[in-house]
TIROMI-375991 format. One line per field, with one value per residue (C-alpha): residue number from 1; residue in one letter; x, y negated, z. Coordinates in steps of 0.25 Angstrom, whole numbers, plus 5000, padded with zeros to 4 digits. Each point is the difference from the previous one (the first is absolute). Last residue first. Layout:
<rs>
seq	c(NUM_...) .
type	c(A_...) .
X	c(X_...) .
Y	c(Y_...) .
Z	c(Z_...) .
</rs>
This chain:
<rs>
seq	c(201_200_199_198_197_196_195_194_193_192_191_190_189_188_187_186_185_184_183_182_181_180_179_178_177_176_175_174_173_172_171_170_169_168_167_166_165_164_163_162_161_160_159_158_157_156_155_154_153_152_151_150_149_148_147_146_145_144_143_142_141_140_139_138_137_136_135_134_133_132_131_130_129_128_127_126_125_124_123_122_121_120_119_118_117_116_115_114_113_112_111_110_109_108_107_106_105_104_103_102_101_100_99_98_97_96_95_94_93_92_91_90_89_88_87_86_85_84_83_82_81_80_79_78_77_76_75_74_73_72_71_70_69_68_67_66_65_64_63_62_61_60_59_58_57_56_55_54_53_52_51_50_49_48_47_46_45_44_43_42_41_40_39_38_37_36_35_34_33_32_31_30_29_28_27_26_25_24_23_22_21_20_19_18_17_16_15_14_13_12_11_10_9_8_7_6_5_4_3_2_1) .
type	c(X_X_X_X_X_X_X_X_X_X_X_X_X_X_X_X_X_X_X_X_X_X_X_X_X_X_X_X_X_X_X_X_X_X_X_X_X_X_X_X_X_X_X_X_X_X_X_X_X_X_X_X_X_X_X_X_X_X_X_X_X_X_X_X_X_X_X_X_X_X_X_X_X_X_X_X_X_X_X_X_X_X_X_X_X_X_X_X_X_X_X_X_X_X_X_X_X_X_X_X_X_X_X_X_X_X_X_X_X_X_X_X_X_X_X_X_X_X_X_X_X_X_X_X_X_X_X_X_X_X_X_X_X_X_X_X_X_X_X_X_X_X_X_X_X_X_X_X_X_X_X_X_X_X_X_X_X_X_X_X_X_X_X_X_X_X_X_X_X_X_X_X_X_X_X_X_X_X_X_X_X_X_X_X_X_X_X_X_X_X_X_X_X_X_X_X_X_X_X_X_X) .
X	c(4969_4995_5005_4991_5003_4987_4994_4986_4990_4989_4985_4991_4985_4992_4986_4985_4988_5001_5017_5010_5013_5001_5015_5007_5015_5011_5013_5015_5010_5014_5005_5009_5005_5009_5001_4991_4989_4986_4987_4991_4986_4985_4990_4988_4995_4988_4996_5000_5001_5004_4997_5006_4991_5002_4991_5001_4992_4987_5005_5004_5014_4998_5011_5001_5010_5001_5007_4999_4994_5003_4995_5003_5004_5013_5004_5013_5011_5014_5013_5012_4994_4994_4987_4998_4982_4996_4991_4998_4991_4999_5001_5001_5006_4999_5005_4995_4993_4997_4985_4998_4988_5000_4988_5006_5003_5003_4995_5008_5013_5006_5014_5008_5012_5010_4992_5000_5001_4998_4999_4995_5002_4994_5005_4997_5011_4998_5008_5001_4994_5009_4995_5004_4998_5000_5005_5001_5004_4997_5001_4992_5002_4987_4991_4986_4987_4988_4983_4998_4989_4999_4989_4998_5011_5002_5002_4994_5008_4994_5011_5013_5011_5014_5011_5013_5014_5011_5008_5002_5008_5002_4995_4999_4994_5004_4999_5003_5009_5015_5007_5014_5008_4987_4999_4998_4995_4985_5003_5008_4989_4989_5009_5003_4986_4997_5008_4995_4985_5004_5007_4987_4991) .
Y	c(4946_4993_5009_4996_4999_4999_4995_5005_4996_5009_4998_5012_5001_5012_4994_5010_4994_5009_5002_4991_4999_4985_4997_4987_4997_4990_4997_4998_5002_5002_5001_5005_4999_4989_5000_4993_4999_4996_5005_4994_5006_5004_5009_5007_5016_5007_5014_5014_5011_5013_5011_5010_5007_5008_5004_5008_5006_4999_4993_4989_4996_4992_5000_4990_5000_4988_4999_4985_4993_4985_4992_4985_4986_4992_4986_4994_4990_5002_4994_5001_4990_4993_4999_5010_5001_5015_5011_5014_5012_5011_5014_5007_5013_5006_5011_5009_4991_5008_4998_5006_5003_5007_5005_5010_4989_4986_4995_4992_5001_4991_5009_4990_5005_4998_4995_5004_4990_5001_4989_4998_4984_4992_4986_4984_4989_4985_4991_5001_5012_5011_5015_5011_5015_5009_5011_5003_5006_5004_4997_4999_4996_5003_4993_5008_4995_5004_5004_5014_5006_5008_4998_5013_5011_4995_4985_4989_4990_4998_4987_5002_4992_5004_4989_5001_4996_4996_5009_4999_5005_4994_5003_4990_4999_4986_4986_4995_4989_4998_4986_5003_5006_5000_4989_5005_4990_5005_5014_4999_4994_5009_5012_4993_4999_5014_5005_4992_5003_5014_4999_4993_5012) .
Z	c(5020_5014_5013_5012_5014_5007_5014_5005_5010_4999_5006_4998_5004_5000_5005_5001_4994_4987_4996_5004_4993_5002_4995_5006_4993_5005_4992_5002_4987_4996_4985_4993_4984_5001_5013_5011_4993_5010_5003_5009_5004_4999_5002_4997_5001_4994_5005_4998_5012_4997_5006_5010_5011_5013_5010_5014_5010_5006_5011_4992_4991_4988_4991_4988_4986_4993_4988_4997_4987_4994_4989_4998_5003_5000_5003_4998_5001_4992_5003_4988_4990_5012_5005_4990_5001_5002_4996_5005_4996_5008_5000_5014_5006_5015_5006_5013_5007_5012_5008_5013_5009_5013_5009_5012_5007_4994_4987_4989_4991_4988_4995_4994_5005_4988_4988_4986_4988_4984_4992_4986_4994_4991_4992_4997_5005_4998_4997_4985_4997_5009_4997_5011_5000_5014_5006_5015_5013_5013_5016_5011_5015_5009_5009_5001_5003_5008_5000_4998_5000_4985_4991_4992_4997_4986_5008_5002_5011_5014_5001_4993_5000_4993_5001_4993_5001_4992_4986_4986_4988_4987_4985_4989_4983_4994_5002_5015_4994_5004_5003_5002_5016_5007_5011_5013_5010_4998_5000_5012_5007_4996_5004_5015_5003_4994_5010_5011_4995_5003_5011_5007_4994) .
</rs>
């Protein structure tokens, strides 16, 4: 977590000392690649095999991509966007002995809504809020045996961030998402922090 927050020091810092080569808008359709770190919390989570014990969380880096569509009115900036991410080691386990627990994010896609105020023509600060779902697949491991499952697990996502041009048609950007994919009285939290390169047609 502490080289991540280093790296992402360093991106915003050179984003914001960067000045893009002319003033370009974020009009128009986008796609960019992205990659930070993710946190999955669970606590007793819901699952199609039943509430599972486990009460952990897991570090992992992530990466992904996505598309989006952009339309400035005046200063302000209206758009949506579709991702899709997959973490690295993001495999949340619990139990001990011969009772084991464990819960893989297998993928994750979102659509969410986003809008801005242009701090400057060429900086953009934003706030964004949506839908997202994971692929999760669970194994409980007992005495008796063991269980599989994959299901998917819907939820709503919000966030927020700073983008900024750099060329004439890229862009950089740094932003923070939350995502409650909980299900009954169980928790399935994720926390992402996420930086983009972004391609603006």
């Amino acid at each position: 977590m502490k080289t991540v927050s280093i790296s992402l020091l360093v991106l915003l810092s050179t984003v914001c000392v960067t000045g893009a080569a002319h003033a370009q808008n974020f009009d128009g359709p986008s796609v960019g690649v992205q990659a930070g770190w993710v946190e999955n919390k669970v606590r007793n989570p819901e699952t199609d095999l039943g509430i599972v014990a486990v009460d952990a969380s897991q570090d992992s880096a992530v990466v992904g991509g996505y598309a989006g569509y952009d339309k400035t009115i005046g200063k302000f900036v209206l758009g949506g966007e579709m991702g899709l991410n997959f973490g690295t080691s993001d495999t949340v386990s619990g139990g001990s002995g011969a009772d084991r627990v464990s819960l893989n994010s297998k993928r994750s896609f979102d659509l969410s809504a986003r809008a801005g105020y242009l701090v400057t023509p060429t900086t953009l600060l934003y706030g964004r809020g949506g839908y997202t779902n994971d692929r999760v697949g669970t194994t409980v491991v007992s005495a008796t045996g063991t269980s599989n499952v994959s299901e998917d697990r819907n939820g709503w996502l919000v966030g927020g961030g700073l983008e900024r041009m750099v060329t004439d048609h890229v862009s950089a950007r740094v932003e923070y998402r939350y995502a409650d994919l909980s299900d009954g009285e169980g928790k399935y939290d994720r926390h992402q922090v996420m930086t983009g390169i972004t391609y603006r047609f």
